[in-house]
C-alpha positions as CSV (number, residue, x, y, z in Angstrom):
1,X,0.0,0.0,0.0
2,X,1.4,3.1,-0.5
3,X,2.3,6.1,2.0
4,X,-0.6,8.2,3.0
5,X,-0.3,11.5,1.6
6,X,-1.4,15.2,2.7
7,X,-3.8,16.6,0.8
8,X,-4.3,20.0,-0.6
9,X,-7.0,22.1,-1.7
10,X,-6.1,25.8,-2.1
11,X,-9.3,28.7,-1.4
12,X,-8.9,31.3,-4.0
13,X,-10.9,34.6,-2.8
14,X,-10.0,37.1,-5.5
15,X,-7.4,39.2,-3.4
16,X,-6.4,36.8,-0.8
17,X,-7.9,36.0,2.1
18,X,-6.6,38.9,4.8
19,X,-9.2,41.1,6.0
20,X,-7.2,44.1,4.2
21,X,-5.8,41.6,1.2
22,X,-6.8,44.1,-1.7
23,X,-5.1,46.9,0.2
24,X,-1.6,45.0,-0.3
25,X,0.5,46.6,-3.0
26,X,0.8,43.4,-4.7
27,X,-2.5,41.9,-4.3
28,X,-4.6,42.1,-7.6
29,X,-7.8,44.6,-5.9
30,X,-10.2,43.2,-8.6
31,X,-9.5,39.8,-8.5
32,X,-12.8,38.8,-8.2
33,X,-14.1,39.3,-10.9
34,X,-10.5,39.3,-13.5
35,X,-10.4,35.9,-15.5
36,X,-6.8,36.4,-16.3
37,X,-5.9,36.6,-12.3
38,X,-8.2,33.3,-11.5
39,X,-6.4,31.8,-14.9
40,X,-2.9,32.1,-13.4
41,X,-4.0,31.0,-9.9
42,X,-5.1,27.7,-11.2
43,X,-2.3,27.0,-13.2
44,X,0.1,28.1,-10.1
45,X,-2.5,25.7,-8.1
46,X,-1.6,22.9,-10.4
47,X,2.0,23.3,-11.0
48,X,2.4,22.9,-7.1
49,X,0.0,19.6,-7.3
50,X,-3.0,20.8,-5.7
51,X,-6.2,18.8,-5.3
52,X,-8.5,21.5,-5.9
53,X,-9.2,24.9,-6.1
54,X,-12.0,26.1,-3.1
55,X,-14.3,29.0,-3.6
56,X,-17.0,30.4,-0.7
57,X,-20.1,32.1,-2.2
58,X,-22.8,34.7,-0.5
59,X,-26.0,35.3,-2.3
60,X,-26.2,38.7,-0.3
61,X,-23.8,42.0,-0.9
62,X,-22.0,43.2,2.2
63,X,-22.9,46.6,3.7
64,X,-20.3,49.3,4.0
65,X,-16.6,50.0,3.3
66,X,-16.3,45.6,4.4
67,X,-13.9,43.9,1.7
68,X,-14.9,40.7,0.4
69,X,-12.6,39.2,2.6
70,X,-14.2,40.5,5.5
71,X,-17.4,38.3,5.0
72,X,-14.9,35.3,4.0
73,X,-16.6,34.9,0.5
74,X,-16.7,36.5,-2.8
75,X,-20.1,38.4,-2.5
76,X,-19.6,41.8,-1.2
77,X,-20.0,42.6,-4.4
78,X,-17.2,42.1,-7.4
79,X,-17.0,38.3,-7.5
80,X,-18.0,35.3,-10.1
81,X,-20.4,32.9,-9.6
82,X,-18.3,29.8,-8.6
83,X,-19.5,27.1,-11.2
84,X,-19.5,29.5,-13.5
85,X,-15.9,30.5,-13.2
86,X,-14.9,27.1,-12.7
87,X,-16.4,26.1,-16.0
88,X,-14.1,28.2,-17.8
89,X,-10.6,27.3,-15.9
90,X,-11.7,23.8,-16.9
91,X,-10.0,24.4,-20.2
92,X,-7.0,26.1,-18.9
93,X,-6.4,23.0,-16.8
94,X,-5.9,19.5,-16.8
95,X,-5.7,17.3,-13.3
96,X,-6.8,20.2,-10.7
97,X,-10.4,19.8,-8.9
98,X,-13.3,22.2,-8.4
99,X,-15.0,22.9,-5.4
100,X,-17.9,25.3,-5.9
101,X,-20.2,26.5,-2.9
102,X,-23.6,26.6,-3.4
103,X,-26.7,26.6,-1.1
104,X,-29.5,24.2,-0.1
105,X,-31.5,26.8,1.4
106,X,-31.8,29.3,-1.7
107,X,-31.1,26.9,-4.6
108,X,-33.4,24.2,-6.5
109,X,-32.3,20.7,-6.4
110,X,-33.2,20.3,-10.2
111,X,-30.8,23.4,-11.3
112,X,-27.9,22.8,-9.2
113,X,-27.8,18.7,-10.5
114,X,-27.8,20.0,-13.9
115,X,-24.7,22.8,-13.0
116,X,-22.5,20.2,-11.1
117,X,-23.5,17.3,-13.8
118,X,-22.4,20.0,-16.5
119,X,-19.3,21.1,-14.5
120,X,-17.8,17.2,-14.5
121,X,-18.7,17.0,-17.9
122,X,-16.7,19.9,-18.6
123,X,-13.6,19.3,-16.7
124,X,-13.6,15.6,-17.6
125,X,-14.3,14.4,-13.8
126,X,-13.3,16.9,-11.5
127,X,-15.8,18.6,-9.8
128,X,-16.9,19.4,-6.2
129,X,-20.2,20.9,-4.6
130,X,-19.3,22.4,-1.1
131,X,-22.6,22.5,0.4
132,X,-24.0,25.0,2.7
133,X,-26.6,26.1,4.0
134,X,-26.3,29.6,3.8
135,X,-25.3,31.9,7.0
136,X,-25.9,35.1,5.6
137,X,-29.6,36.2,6.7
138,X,-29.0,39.1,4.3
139,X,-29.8,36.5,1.6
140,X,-33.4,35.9,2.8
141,X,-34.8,39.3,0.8
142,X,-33.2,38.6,-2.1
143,X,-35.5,35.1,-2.5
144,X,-38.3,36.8,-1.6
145,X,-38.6,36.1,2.3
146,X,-39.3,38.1,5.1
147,X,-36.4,36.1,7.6
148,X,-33.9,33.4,7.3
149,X,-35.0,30.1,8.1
150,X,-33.5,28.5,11.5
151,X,-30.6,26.4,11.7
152,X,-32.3,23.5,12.5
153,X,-35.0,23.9,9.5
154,X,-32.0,24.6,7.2
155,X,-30.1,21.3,7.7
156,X,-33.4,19.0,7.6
157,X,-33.7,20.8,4.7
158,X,-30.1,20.2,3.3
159,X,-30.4,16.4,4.2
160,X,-33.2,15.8,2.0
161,X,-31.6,18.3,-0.8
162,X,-28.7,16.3,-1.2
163,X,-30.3,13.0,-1.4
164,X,-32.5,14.7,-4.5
165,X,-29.3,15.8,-6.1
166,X,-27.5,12.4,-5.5
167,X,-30.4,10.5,-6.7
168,X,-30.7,12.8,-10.0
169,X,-26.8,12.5,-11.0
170,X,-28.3,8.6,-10.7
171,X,-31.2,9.3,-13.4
172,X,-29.1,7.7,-16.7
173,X,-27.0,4.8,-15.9
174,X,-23.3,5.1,-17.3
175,X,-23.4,3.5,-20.6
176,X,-27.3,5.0,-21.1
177,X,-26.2,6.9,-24.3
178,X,-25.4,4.0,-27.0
179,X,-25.5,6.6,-30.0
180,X,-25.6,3.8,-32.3
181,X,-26.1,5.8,-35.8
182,X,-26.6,2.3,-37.7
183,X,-29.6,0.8,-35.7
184,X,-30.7,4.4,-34.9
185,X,-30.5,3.7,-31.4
186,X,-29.6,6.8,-29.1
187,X,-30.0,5.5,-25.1
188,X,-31.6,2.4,-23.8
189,X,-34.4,3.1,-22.5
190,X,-34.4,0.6,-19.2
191,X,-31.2,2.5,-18.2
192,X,-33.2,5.8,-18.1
193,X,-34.6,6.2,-14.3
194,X,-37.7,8.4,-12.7
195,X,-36.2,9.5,-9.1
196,X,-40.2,10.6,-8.1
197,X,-39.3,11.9,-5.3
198,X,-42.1,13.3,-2.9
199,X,-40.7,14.7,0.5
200,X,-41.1,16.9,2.8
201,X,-39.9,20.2,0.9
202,X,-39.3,19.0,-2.7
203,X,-41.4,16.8,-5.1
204,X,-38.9,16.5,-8.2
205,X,-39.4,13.6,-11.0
206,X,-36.5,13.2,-12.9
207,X,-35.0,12.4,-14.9
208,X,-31.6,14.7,-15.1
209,X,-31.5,16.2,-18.5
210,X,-27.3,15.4,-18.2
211,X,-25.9,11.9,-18.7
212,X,-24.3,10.9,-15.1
213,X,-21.6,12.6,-14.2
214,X,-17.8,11.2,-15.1
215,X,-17.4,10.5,-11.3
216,X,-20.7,9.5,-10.8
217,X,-21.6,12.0,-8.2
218,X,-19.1,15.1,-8.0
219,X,-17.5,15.3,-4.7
220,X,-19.3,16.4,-2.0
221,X,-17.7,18.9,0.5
222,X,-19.1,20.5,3.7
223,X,-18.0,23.2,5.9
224,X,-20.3,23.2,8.9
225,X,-18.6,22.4,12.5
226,X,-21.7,23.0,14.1
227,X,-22.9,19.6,16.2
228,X,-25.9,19.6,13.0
229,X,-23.3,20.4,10.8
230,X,-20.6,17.6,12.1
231,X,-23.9,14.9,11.9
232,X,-24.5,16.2,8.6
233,X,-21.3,15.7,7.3
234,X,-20.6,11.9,8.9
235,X,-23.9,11.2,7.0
236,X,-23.6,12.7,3.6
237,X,-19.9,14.4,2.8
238,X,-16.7,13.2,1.3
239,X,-14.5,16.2,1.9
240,X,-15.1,18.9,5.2
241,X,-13.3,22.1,5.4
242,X,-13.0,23.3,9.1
243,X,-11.3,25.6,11.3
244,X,-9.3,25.0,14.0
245,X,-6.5,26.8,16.0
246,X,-4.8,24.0,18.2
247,X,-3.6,20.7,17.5
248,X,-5.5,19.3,20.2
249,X,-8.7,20.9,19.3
250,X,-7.7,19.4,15.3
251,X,-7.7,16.0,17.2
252,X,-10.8,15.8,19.2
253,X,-12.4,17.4,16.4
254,X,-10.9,14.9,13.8
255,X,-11.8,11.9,16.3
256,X,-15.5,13.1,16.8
257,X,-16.5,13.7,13.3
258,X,-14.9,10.0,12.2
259,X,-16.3,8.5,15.2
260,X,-20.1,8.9,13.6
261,X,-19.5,7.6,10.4
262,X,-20.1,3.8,11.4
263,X,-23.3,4.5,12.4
264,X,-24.4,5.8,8.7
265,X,-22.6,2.6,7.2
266,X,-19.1,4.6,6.6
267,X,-15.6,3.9,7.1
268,X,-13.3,6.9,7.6
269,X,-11.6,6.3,4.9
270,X,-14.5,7.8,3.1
271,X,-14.2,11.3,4.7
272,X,-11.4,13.5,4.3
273,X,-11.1,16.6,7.0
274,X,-9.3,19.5,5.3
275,X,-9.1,22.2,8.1
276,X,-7.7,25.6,6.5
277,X,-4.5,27.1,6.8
278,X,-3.1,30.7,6.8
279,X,0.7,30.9,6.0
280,X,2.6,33.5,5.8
281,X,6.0,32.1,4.8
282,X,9.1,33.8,5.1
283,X,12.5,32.5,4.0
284,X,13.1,33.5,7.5
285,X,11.3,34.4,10.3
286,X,11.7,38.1,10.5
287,X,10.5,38.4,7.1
288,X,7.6,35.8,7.4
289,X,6.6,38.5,10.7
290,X,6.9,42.2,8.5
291,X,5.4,40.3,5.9
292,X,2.1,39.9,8.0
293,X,2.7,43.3,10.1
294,X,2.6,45.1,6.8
295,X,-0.8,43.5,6.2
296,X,-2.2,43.9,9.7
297,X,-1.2,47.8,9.5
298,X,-3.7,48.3,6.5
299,X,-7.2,47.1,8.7
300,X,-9.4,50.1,8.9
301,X,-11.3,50.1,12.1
302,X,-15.0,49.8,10.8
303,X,-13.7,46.8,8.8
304,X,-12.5,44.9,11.5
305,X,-16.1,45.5,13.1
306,X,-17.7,44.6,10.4
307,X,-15.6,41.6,10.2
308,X,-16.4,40.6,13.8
309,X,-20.3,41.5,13.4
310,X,-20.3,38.9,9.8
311,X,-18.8,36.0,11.8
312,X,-20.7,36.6,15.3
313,X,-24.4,36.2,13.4
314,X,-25.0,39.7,12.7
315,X,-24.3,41.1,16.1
316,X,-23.2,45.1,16.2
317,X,-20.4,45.7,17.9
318,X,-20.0,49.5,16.6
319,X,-21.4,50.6,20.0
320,X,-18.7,49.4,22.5
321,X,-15.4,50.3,23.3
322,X,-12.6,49.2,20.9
323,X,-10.2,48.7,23.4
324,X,-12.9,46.9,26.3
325,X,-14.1,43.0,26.7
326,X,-16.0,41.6,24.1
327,X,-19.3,41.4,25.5
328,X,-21.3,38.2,26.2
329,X,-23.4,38.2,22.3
330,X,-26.7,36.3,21.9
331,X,-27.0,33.2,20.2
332,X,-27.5,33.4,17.0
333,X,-29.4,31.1,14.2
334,X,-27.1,31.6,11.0
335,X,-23.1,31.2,11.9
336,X,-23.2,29.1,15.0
337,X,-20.2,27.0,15.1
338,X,-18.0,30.4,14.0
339,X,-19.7,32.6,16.7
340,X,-18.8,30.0,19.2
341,X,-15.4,30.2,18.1
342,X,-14.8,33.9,18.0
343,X,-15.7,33.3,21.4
344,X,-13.7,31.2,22.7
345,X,-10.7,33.0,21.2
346,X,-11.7,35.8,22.9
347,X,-12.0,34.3,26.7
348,X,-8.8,32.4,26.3
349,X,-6.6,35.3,24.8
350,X,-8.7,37.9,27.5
351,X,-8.8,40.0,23.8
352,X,-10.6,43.7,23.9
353,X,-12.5,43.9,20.9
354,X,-9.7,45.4,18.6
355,X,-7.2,42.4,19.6
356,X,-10.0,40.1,18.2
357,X,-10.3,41.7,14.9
358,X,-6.7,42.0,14.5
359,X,-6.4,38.2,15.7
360,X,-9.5,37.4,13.4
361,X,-8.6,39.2,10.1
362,X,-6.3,36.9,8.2
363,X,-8.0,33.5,8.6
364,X,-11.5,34.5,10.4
365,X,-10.9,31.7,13.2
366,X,-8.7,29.1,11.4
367,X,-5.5,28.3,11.8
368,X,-2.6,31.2,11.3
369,X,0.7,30.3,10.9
370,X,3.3,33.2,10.4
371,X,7.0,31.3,10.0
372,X,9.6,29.8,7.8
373,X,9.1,27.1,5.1
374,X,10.6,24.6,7.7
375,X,8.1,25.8,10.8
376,X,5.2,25.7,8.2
377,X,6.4,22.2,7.1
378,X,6.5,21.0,10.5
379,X,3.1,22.3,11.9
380,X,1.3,20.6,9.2
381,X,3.5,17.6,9.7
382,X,2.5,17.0,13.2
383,X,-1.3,17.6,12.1
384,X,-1.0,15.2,9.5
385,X,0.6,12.7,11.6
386,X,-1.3,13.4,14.7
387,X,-4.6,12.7,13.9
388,X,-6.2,15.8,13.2
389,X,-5.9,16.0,9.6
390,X,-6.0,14.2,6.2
391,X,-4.9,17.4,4.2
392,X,-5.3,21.2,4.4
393,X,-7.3,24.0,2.8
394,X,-4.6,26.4,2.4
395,X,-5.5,30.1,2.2
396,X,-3.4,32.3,1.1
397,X,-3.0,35.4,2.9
398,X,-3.0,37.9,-0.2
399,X,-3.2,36.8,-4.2
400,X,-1.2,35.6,-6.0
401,X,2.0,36.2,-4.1
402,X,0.7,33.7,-1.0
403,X,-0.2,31.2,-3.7
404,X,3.3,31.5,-4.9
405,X,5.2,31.2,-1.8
406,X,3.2,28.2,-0.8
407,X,3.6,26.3,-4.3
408,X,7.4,27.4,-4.6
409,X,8.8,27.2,-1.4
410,X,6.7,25.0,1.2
411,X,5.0,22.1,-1.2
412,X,9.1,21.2,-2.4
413,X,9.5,20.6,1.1
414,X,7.0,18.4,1.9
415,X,8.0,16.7,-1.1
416,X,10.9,16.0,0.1
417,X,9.8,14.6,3.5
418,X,7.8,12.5,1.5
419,X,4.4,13.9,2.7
420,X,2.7,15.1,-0.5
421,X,2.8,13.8,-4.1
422,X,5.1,14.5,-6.7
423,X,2.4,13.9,-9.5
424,X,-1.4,13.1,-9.8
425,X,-2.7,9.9,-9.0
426,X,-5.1,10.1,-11.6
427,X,-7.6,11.8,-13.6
428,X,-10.3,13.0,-11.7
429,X,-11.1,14.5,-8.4
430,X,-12.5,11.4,-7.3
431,X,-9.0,9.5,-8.2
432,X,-6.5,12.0,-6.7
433,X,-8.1,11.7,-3.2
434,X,-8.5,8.6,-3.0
435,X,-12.6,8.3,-2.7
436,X,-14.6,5.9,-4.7
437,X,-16.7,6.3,-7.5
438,X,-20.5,5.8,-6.4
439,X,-22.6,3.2,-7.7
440,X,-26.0,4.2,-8.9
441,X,-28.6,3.9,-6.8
442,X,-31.3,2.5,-9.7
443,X,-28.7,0.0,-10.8
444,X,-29.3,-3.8,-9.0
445,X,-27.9,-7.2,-9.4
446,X,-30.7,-8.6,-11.8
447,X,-29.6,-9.6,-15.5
448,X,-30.2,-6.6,-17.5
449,X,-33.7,-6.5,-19.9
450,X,-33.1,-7.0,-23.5
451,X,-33.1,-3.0,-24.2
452,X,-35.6,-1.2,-26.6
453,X,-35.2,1.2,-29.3
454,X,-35.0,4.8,-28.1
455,X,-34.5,7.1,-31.2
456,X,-34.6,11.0,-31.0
């Protein structure tokens, strides 16, 4: 059997992911929404060997002078829509993955089976759907309701959301479409399959107007670390992001998440756990520090706020004192797991508010490492080894010169301990981290029916 390997996706906001990214003089401001940027991101992503590319998505705008990066997605208002972009560095690349966010709370299961279906069809097998349920409850009045749904509501609704988009990818089996221009035979007709699906809040038919995907179902991803969330993903994911800050928090949280997948009929093998990863490498460690000094210096007050108020549920904070406690903050039904984790952060650094934003506003809560290649190298080492991870989602402080100094300087030195690849494993997504293909769910151990003409 061979080595186990780190895995690695990399999360390509358009400037970086820093609170003040675009603000860098090297940072490419409109990267959001400039092709040519994303372009040469995912050809630096693939030169250095990386899984797959990441993106976050909002279906709201932020309010105020917030940078994307401030909300953690694209959507404050210059971005691309995810599949869509992905579709076209499809034909720029050839073995990198896409992970595309999209919501079960504000999307239709028909529409988004047919975009991920299209998307593995167009990059030849390597698409991803990172699933969310939204926790913007900005996005409510652009969908035409009055409030966002609660949490709870959300993820009975995302259970039953996936299963409509897993059974639809199933609709055709894999050699459906014969084509035959002799007999004038175009798809076999018993290999063509109804899903009829009547639940609590969908009723879709089928079939999928897409053959099945090239990796029978594109790779599922989730990012929720919420107790619903962690359930969720034991019962439905293949890939979850996460954030943590300590090794031993990586490790309970790495142990509790595989611990639930026997009792959905999983092995752990069949899960990855990515948890995401700011570096700011230096080729020593004075200039790994002014390197993230110079970006800390460029937060603007109101950002950081804003900041703090996106990944505490909404709460304003504009009223206190900068420089006091960070108050006690009500619960709140959209970001749970990441409020609880500003939190905490707070109580055990004793932070006023400003320390938090300035602790927060590089990696919103995951882990920040400032160092040399070596001290990067040996972090992730110990996480790898350790238990608490299977591979990282690396995001790079500004873009693209945090992509760069990851590919060039820190994945040639886990090469070297022998810790991540030195060329793709295979194809598709599927193939280079290591999860199985799906069977379909129509197809059963009876001898196949003699198959009737289907001409168009």
């Amino acid at each position: 059997m061979s080595q186990r390997k780190i895995r690695l996706g990399a999360f390509i906001p358009g400037a970086g992911h820093h609170v003040a990214a675009w603000r860098h003089p090297e940072a490419q401001a409109d990267g959001g929404i400039n092709l040519a940027h994303y372009v040469r991101l995912a050809q630096t992503a693939e030169r250095g060997l990386f899984d797959t590319l990441f993106l976050a998505d909002g279906l709201a705008a932020g309010q105020g002078n917030v940078s994307a990066a401030a909300e953690g997605k694209q959507a404050w208002g210059g971005s691309f829509e995810p599949v869509t972009l992905f579709s076209a560095l499809s034909v720029v690349t050839a073995h990198i993955g896409f992970v595309a966010t999209a919501s079960t709370t504000y999307e239709d299961p028909f529409i988004l089976a047919r975009k991920f279906a299209s998307l593995d069809h167009l990059s030849a097998g390597r698409a991803g759907w990172n699933v969310v349920t939204t926790g913007s409850s900005a996005a409510a009045g652009n969908f035409g309701l009055e409030k966002h749904p609660a949490h709870a509501d959300r993820y009975d609704r995302a259970r039953e959301f996936v299963d409509v988009v897993k059974g639809l990818w199933d609709s055709w089996e894999d050699d459906a479409f014969v084509r035959d221009k002799a007999s004038g035979q175009f798809y076999a007709p018993h290999k063509r399959h109804e899903l009829n699906h009547a639940g609590r809040h969908f009723a879709v038919r089928g079939p999928l107007n897409v053959p099945r995907p090239p990796q029978g179902h594109p790779v599922v991803v989730q990012a929720g670390s919420s107790e619903a969330g962690k359930e969720f993903a034991a019962e439905t994911a293949e890939v979850i992001f996460t954030a943590q800050q300590t090794l031993e928090e990586a490790r309970a949280f790495y142990a509790d998440v595989k611990g639930r997948l026997a009792r959905h009929g999983r092995t752990p093998d069949q899960l990855l756990i990515m948890p995401g990863v700011f570096a700011v490498v230096g080729r020593t460690e004075e200039e790994a520090q002014r390197k993230y000094e110079a970006l800390q210096a460029l937060i603007l007050p109101e950002v950081g706020l804003a900041l703090l108020s996106g990944l505490s549920g909404g709460v304003d904070l504009s009223g206190y004192d900068l420089d006091g406690p960070v108050p006690e903050l009500p619960e709140t039904e959209n970001m749970k797991s990441r409020q609880a984790l500003m939190l905490d952060i707070a109580r055990k650094h004793d932070f006023t508010i400003r320390q938090l934003y300035l602790w927060v506003a590089g990696a919103r809560g995951h882990w920040t490492i400032v160092g040399t290649v070596e001290q990067i190298a040996d972090q992730l080492q110990a996480w790898f080894e350790q238990g608490a991870a299977d591979g990282f989602n690396v995001m790079p402080p500004w873009l693209p010169g945090g992509l760069d100094d990851f590919v060039d300087l820190v994945v040639p030195e886990l090469q070297r301990r022998g810790l991540f690849r030195t060329r793709y494993d295979g194809h598709t997504l599927r193939d280079n981290l290591g999860l199985a293909r799906p069977g379909n769910r129509f197809v059963t151990a009876t001898a196949p029916r003699e198959p009737a003409l289907a001409t168009i």
